[in-house]
MIVEX-620209 format. One record per residue: chain; residue number from 1; x, y, z of N, C-alpha, C, O in turn; residue in one letter. Coordinates in steps of 0.001 Angstrom, whole numbers, plus 500000, padded with zeros to 6 digits. Layout:
<sites>
rogu  milo  n_px  n_py  n_pz  ca_px  ca_py  ca_pz  c_px  c_py  c_pz  o_px  o_py  o_pz  vomi
A  NUM  X  Y  Z  X  Y  Z  X  Y  Z  X  Y  Z  A
...
</sites>
This chain:
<sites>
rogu  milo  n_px  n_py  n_pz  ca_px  ca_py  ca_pz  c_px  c_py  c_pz  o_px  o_py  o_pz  vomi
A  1  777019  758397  801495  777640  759527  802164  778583  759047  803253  779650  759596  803530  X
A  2  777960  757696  803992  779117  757772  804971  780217  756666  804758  780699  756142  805762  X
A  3  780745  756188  803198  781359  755542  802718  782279  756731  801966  783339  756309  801501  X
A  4  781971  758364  801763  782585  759135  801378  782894  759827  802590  783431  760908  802346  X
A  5  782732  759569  803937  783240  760283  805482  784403  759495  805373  785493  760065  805353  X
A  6  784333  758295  805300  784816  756866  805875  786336  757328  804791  787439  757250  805331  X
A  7  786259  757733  803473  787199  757164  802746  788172  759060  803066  789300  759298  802636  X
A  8  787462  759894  803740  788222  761074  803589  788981  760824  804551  790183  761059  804423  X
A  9  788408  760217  805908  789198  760585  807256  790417  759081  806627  791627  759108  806855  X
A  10  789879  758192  806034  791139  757351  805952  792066  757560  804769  792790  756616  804451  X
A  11  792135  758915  803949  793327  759630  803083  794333  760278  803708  794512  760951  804723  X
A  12  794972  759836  802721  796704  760237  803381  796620  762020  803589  795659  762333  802887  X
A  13  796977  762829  803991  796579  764212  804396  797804  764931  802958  797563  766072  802563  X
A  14  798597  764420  802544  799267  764841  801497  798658  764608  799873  799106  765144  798859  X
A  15  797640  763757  799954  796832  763298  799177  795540  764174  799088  795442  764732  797995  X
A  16  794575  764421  799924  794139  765354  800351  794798  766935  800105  793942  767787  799864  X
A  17  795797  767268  800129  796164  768334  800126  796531  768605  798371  796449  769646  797719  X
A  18  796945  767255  797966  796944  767788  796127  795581  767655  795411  795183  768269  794422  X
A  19  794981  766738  796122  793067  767120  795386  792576  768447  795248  792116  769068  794290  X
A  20  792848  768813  796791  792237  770113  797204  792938  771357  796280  792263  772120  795589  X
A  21  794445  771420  796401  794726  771995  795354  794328  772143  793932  793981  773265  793562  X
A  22  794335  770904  792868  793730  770446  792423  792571  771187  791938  792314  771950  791007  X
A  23  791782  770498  793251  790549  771123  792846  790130  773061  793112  789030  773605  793016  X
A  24  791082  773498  793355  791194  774641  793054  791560  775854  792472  791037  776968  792502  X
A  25  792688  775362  791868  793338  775499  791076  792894  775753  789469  793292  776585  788653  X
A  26  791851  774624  789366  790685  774035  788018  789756  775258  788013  789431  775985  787074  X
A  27  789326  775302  789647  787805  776090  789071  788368  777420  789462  787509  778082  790046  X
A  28  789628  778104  789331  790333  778981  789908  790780  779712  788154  790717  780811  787602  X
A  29  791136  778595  787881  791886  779259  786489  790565  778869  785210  791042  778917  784076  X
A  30  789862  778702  785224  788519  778478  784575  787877  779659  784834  787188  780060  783897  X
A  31  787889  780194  785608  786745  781615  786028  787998  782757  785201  787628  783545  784331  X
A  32  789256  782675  785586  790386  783006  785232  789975  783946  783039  789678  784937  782372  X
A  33  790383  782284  783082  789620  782105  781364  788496  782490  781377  788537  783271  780427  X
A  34  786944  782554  781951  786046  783316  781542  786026  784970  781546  785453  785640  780686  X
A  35  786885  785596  782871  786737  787034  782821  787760  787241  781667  787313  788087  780893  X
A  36  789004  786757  781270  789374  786862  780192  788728  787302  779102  788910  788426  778636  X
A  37  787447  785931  778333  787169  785769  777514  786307  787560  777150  786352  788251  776133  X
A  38  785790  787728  778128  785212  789150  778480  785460  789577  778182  784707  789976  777294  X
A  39  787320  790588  778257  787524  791337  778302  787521  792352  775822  787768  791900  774704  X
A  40  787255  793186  776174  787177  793466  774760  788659  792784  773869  789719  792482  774416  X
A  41  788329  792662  772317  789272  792106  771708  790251  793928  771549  789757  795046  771698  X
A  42  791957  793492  771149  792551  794650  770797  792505  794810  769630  792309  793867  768863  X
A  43  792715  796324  769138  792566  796817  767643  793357  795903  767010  794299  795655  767763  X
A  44  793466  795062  765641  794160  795194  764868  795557  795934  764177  795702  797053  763684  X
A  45  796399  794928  764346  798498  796514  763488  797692  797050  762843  797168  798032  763370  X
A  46  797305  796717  761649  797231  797397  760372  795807  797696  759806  795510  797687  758611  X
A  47  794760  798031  761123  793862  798416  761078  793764  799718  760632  794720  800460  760858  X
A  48  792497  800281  759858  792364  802271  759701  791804  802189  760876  790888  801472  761280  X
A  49  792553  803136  761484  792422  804333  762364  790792  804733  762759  790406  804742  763928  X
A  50  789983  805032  761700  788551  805234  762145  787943  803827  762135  786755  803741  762446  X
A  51  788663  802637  761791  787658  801617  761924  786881  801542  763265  787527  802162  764110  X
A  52  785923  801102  763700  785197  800761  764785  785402  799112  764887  785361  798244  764015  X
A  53  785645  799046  766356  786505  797602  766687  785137  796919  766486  784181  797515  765991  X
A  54  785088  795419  766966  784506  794554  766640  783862  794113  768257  784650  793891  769177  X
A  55  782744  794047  768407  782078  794140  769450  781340  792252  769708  780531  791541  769112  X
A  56  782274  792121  771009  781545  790477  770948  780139  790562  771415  779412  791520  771676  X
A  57  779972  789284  771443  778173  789572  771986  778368  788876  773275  779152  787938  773421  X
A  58  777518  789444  774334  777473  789145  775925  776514  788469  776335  775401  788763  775899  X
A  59  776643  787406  777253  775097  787210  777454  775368  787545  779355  776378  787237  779987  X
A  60  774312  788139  779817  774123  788935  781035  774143  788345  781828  774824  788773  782760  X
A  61  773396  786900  782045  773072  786118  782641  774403  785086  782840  774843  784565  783865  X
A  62  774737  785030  781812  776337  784073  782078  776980  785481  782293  776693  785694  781114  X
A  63  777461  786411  782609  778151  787108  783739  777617  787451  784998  778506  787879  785734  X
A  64  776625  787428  785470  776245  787193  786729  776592  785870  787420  776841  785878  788626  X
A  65  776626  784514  786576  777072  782910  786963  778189  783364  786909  778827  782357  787214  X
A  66  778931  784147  786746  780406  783937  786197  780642  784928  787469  781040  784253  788419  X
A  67  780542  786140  787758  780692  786824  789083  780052  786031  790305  780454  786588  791326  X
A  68  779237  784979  790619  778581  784031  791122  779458  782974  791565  779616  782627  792736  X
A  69  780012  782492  790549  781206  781653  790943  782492  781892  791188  783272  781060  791651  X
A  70  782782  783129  790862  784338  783648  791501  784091  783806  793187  784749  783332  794113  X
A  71  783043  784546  793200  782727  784656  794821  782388  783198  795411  782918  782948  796493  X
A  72  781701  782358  794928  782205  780895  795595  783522  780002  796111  783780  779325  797106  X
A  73  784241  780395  794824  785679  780143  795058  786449  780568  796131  787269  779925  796787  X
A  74  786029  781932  796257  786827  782983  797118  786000  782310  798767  786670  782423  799794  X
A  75  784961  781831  798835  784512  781611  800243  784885  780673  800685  784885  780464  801898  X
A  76  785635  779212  799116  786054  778346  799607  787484  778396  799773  788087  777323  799762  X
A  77  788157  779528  799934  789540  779450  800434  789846  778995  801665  789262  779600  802564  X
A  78  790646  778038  802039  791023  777758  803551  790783  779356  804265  790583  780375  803604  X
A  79  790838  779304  805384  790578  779937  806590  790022  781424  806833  790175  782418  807543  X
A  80  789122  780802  805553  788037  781931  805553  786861  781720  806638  786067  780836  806313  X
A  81  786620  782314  807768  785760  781948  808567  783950  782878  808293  783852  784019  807840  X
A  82  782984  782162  808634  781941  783274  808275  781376  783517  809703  780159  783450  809872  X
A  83  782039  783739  810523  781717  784353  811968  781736  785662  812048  780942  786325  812716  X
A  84  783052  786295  811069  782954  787918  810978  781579  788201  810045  780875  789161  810356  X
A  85  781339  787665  809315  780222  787973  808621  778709  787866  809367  777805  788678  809171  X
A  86  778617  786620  810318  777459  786462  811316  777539  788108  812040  776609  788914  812057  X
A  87  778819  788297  812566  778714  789600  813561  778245  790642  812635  777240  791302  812902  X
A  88  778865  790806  811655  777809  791964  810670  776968  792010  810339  776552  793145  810104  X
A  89  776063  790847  810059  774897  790586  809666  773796  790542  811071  772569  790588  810984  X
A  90  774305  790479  811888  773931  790295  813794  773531  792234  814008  772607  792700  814675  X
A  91  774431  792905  813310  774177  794247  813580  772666  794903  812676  772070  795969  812832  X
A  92  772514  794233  812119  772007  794586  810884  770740  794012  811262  770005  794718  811952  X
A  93  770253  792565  810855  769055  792100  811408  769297  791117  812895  770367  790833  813433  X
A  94  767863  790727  813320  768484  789719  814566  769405  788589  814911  768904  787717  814201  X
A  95  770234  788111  815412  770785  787363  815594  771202  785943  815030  772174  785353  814558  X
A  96  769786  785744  815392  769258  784383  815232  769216  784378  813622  769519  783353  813012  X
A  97  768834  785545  812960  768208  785200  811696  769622  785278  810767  769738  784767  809653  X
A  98  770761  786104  811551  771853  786586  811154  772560  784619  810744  773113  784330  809683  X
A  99  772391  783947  811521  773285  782472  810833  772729  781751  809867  773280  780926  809139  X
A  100  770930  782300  809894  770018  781613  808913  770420  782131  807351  770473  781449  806328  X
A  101  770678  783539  807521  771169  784147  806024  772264  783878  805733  772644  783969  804565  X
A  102  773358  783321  807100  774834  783110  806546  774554  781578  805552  774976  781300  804430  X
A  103  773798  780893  806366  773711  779317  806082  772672  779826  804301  772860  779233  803239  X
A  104  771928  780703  804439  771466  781225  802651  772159  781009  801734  771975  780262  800773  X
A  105  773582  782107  802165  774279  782407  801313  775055  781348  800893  775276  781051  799719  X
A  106  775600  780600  802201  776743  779136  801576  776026  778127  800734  776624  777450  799897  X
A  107  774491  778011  801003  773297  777288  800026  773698  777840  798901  774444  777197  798163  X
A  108  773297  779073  798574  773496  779482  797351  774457  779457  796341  774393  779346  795116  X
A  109  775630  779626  797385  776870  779715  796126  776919  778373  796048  777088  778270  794833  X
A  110  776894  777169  796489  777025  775775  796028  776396  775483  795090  776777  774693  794226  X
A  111  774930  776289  795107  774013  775915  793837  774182  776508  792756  773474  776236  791786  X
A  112  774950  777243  792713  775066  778349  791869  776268  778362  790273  776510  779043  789277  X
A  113  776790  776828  791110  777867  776285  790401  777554  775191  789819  778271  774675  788962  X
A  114  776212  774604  790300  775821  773561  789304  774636  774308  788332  774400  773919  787188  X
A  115  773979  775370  788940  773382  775949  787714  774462  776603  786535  774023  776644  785385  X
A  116  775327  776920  786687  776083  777409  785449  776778  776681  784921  777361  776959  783873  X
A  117  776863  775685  785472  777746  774271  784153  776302  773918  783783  776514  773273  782756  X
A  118  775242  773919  783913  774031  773604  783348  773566  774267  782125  773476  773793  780992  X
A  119  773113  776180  782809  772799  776491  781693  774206  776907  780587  773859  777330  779484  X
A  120  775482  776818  780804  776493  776988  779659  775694  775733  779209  774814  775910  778367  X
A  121  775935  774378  779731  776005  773367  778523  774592  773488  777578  774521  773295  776364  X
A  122  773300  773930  778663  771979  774183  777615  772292  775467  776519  771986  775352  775333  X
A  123  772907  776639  777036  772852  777790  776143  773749  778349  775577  774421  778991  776385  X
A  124  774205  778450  774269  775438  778575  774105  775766  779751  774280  774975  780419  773614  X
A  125  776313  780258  774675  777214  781718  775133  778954  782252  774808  779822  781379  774793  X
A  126  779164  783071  774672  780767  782906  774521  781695  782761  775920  782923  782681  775885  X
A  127  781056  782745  776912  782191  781482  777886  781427  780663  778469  781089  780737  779650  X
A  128  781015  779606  777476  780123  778277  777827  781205  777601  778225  781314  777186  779379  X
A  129  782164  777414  777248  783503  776671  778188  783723  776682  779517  783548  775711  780254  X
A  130  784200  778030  779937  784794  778146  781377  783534  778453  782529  783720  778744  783711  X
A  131  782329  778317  781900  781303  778412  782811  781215  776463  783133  781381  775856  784190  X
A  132  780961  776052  782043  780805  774636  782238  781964  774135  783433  781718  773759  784579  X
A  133  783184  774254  782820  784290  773945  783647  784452  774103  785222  784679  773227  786057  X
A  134  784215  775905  785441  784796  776666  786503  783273  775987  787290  783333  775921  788518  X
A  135  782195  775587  786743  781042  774994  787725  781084  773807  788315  780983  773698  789537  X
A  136  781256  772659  787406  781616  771793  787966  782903  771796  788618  782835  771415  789787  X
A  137  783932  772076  788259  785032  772252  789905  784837  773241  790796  785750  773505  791578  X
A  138  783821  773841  790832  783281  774363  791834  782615  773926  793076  782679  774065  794297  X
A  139  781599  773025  791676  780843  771914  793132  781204  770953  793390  780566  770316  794229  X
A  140  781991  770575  793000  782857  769163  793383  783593  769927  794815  783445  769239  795825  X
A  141  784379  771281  795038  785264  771778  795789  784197  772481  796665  784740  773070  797601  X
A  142  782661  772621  796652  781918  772797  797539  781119  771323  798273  780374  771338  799253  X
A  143  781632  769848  797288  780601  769006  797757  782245  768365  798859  782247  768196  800078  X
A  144  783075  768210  798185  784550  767450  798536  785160  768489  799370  785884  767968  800219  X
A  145  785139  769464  799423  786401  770308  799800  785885  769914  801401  786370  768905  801913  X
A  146  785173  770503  801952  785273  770136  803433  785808  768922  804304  786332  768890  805418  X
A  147  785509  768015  803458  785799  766561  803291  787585  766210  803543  788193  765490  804334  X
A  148  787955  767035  802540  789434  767059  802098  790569  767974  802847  791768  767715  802950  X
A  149  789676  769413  803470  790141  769830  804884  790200  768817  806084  791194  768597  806776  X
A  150  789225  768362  806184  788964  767690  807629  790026  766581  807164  790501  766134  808208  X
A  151  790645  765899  806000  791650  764802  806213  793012  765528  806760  793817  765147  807610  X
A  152  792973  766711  805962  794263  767866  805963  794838  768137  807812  795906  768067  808419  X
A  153  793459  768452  808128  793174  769043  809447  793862  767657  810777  794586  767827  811757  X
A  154  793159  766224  810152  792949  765416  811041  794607  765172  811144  795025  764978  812286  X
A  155  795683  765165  809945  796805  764639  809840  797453  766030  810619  797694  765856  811813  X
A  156  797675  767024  810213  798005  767834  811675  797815  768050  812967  798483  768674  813792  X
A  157  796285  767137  813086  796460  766918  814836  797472  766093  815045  798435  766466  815716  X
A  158  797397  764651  814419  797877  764161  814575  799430  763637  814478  799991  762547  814585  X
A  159  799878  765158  814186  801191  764934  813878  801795  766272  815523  802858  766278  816143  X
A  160  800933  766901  815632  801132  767787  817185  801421  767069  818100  802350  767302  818873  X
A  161  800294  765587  818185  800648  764676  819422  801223  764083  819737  801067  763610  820863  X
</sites>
């Protein structure tokens, strides 16, 4: 771990900034392709009229991973802060317990991206693909991404001074 501190703070911050892209971009357009895959197929040109379309099969559980990991993505956007969320959650239950559920939730969605490149690759489903995919660049951009800000971050101080 601190041979992966060591090698972020010493990346070029433009380097850093195309990983990060990169790596968002991947598990960005992968979730992309799974709500796709979702969406119903269109009728057939030269279909009859009373035919009844063709109904894919769903599995429930890979759309919950799949709504699971879009909302991961979305928390790992730059300058998303979860302080407005502490203050709402501060109104709601106590204080104290209010950063314990924030720190829940960021647990969760990290894990949440290696369970669904897991069970796609154990279960086959019709978006085992972009579950597999959109998970692992998920957790790579939940294990790296902070990593890859703080090089981003460090080269704009250092370009202020």
């Amino acid at each position: 771990m601190l041979i992966a501190v060591a090698i972020a703070f010493a990346m070029d911050a433009r380097l850093a900034l195309v990983l990060f892209v990169l790596l968002m971009l991947g598990a960005a357009g992968s979730i992309v392709v799974g709500w796709l895959a979702l969406l119903p197929a269109e009728r057939e040109p030269f279909a009859v009229p009373g035919e009844a379309r063709i109904k894919k099969p769903r599995d429930a559980f890979a759309i919950f991973l799949l709504v699971n990991l879009s909302l991961a993505v979305l928390l790992r956007l730059p300058g998303f802060s979860g302080t407005p969320l502490s203050f709402c959650f501060a109104s709601i239950i106590p204080p104290d317990w209010a950063d314990h559920a924030l720190m829940i939730w960021f647990i969760w969605f990290g894990f949440i991206s290696g369970l669904a490149a897991i069970y796609a690759a154990v279960r086959a489903n019709p978006i085992r693909v972009p579950l597999i995919v959109g998970g692992v660049f998920t957790l790579i951009l939940w294990l790296a991404g902070p990593l890859l800000l703080a090089a981003i971050a460090g080269a704009n101080r250092s370009l202020g001074q």
